[in-house]
C-alpha atoms as one frame of an Amber mdcrd trajectory, in Angstrom:
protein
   0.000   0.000   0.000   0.986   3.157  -0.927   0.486   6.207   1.146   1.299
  10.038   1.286   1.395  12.663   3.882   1.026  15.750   2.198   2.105  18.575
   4.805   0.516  21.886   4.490   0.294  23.299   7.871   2.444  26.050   7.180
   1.548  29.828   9.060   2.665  32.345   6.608   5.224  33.724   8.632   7.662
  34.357   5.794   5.479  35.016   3.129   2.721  37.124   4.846   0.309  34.265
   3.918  -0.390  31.401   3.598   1.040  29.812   0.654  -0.218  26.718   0.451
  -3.537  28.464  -0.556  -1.847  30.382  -3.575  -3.576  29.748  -6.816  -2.485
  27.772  -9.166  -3.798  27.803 -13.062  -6.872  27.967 -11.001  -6.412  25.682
  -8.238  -4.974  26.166  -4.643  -1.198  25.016  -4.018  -1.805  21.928  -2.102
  -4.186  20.119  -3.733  -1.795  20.480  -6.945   0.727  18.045  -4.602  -1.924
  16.153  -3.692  -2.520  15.517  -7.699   1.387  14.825  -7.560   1.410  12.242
  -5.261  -1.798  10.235  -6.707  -0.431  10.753 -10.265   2.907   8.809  -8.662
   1.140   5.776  -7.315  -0.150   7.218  -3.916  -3.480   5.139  -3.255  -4.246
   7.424  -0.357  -3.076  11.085   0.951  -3.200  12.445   4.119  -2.869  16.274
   4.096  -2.181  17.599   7.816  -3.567  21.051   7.900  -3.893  23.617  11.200
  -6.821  22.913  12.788  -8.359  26.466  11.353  -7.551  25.128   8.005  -9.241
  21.570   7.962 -13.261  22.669   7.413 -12.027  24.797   4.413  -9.644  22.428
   3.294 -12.201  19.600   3.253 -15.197  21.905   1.599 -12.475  22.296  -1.341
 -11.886  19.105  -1.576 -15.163  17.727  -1.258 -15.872  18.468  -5.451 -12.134
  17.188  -6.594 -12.875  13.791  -8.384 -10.089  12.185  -6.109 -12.186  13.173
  -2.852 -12.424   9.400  -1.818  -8.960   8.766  -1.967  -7.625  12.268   0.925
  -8.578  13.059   4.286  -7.412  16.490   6.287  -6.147  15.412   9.574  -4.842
  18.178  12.185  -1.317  19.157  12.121   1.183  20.716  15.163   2.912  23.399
  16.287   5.584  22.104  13.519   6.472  20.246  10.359   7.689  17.287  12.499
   4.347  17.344  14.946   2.477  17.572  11.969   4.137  14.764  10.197   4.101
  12.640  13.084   0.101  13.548  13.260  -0.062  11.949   9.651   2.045   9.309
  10.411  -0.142   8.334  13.447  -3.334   8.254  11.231  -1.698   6.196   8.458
  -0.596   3.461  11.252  -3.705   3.124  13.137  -5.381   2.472   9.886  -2.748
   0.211   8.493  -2.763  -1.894  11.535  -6.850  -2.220  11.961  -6.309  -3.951
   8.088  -3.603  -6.593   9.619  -1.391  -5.239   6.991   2.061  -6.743   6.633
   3.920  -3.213   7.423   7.046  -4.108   5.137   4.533  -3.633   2.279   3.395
  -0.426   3.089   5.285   3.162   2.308   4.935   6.570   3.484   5.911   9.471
   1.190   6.051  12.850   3.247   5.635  15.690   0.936   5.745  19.419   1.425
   2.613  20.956  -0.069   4.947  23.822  -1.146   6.340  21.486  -4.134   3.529
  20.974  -6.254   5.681  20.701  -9.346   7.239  17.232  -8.392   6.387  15.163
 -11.885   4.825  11.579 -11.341   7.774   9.285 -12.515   9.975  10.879  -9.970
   7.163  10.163  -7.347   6.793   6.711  -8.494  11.333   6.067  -8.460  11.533
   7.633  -4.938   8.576   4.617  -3.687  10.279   1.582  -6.042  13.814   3.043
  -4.459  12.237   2.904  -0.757  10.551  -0.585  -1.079  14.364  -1.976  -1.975
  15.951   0.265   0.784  13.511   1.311   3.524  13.969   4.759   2.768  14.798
   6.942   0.052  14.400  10.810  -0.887  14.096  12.626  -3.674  16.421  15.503
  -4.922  19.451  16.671  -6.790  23.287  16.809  -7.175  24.410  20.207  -6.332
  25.787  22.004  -9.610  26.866  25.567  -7.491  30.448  25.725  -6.383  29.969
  25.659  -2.376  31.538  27.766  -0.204  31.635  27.695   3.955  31.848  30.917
   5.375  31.882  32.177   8.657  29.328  35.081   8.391  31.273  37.562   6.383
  34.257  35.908   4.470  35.035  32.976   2.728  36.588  29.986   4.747  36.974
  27.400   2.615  35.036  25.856  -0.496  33.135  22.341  -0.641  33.766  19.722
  -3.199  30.333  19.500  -4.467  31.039  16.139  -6.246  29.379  14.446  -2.797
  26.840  17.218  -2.150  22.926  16.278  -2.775  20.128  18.546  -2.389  17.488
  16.990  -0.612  13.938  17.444  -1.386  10.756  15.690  -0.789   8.901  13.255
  -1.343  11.200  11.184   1.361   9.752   7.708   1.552   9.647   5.530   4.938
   8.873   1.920   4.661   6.016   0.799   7.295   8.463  -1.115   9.424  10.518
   1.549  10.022   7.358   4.198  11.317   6.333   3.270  14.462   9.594   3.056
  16.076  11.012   6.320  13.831   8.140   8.575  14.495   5.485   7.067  17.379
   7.756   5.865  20.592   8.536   8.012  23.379  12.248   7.881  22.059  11.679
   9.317  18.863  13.702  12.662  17.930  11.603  15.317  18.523  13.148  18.032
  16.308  14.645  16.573  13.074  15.412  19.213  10.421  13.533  16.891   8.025
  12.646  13.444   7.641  15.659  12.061   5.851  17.454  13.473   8.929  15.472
  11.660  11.158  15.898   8.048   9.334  20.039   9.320   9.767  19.785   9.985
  13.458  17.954   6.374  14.248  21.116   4.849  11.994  19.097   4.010   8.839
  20.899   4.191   5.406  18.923   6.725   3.168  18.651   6.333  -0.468  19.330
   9.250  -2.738  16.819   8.992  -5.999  17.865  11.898  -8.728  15.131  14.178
  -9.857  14.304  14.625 -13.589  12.028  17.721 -13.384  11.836  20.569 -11.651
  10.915  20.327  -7.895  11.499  23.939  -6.378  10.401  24.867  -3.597   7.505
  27.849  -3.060   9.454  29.206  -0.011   9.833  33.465  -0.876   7.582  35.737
  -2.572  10.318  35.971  -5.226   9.260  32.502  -6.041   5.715  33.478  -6.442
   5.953  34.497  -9.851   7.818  32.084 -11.436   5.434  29.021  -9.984   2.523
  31.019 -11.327   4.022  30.976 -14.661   4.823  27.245 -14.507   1.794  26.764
 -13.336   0.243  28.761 -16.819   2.170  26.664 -18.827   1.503  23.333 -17.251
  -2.002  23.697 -16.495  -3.463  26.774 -17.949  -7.025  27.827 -16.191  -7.914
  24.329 -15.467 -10.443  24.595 -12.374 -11.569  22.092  -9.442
């Protein structure tokens, strides 16, 4: 089984918004990485929204042809509360089905990548079945450098450097203990991090399309461009 936890629980703080309700070709942000994930095998998505969000979420979703196949859930106070929230919905219902958990996978997804194509979906879950957990992103093609604040102190061979984006796919196994005992991390910078910090090997799976991140309002205009030329006006 194939699941997704769409996260889109974000405040606005750095945008003035929030982003994840910024129109796209005619549709708001996170149900286009909802689309993503279904179109790249996800059987079922569970977007974790703040609890103001979840009525308005689910009224928008209620007329999307793929209703039957998402459910809001609350989020927390942060992206690895919230995710753990998902992750917590996804296992109860796994385990009422007496599902063998080495068969099921969990792709976490930030609602604020809506452009992640379906065959790099679909890699990152084949790569995490083989390896219990794999992410998605990209060689880094900058020249590095560390600095300490104001000057140069040294540059980084980028030859070993990846770029880590999401999805990042769990196996079922590896859930409970990673994200619902008391000894789980409780502030991982993301969930790749998380699989590190337990000592699980995490797979790197190259994307093929663009995956940026809506993070700035600089990026605002070029993902509503993309957005015009991937989807036009099409509507709910």
């Amino acid at each position: 089984m194939l699941f997704a936890i769409v996260v889109a629980a974000g405040r606005g703080l750095r945008m003035g918004f929030k982003k994840q309700f910024f129109s796209l070709a005619g549709q708001p942000m996170w149900t286009r990485s909802v689309q993503a994930m279904l179109a790249g095998g996800a059987e079922q998505v569970v977007v974790v929204a703040s609890a103001e969000d979840v009525d308005a979420m689910s009224e928008s979703m209620a007329n999307c042809q793929w209703a039957d196949r998402c459910v809001v859930a609350v989020g927390g106070d942060t992206r690895h509360q919230s995710v753990v929230a998902g992750m917590r919905h996804i296992y109860e219902q796994v385990t009422s089905l007496e599902v063998d958990l080495r068969d099921v996978l969990v792709g976490v997804h930030d609602a604020a990548r809506p452009f992640v194509c379906a065959e790099d979906v679909s890699n990152t879950y084949a790569c995490a079945r083989a390896e219990g957990v794999a992410i998605l992103g990209t060689g880094c093609k900058d020249t590095v450098k560390w600095y300490d604040g104001a000057y140069v102190d040294h540059t980084v061979p980028r030859e070993q450097l990846f770029l880590a984006q999401t999805p990042q796919v769990i196996r079922g196994d590896i859930v409970y203990r990673a994200y619902l005992t008391d000894s789980s991390p409780q502030s991982p910078t993301d969930d790749s991090a998380l699989m590190e910090s337990l000592g699980y090997r995490v797979a790197c799976v190259e994307s093929t399309h663009y995956n940026g991140k809506v993070t700035t309002p600089a990026d605002l205009d070029y993902a509503r461009w993309l957005a015009s030329k991937l989807w036009g006006e099409e509507k709910l």
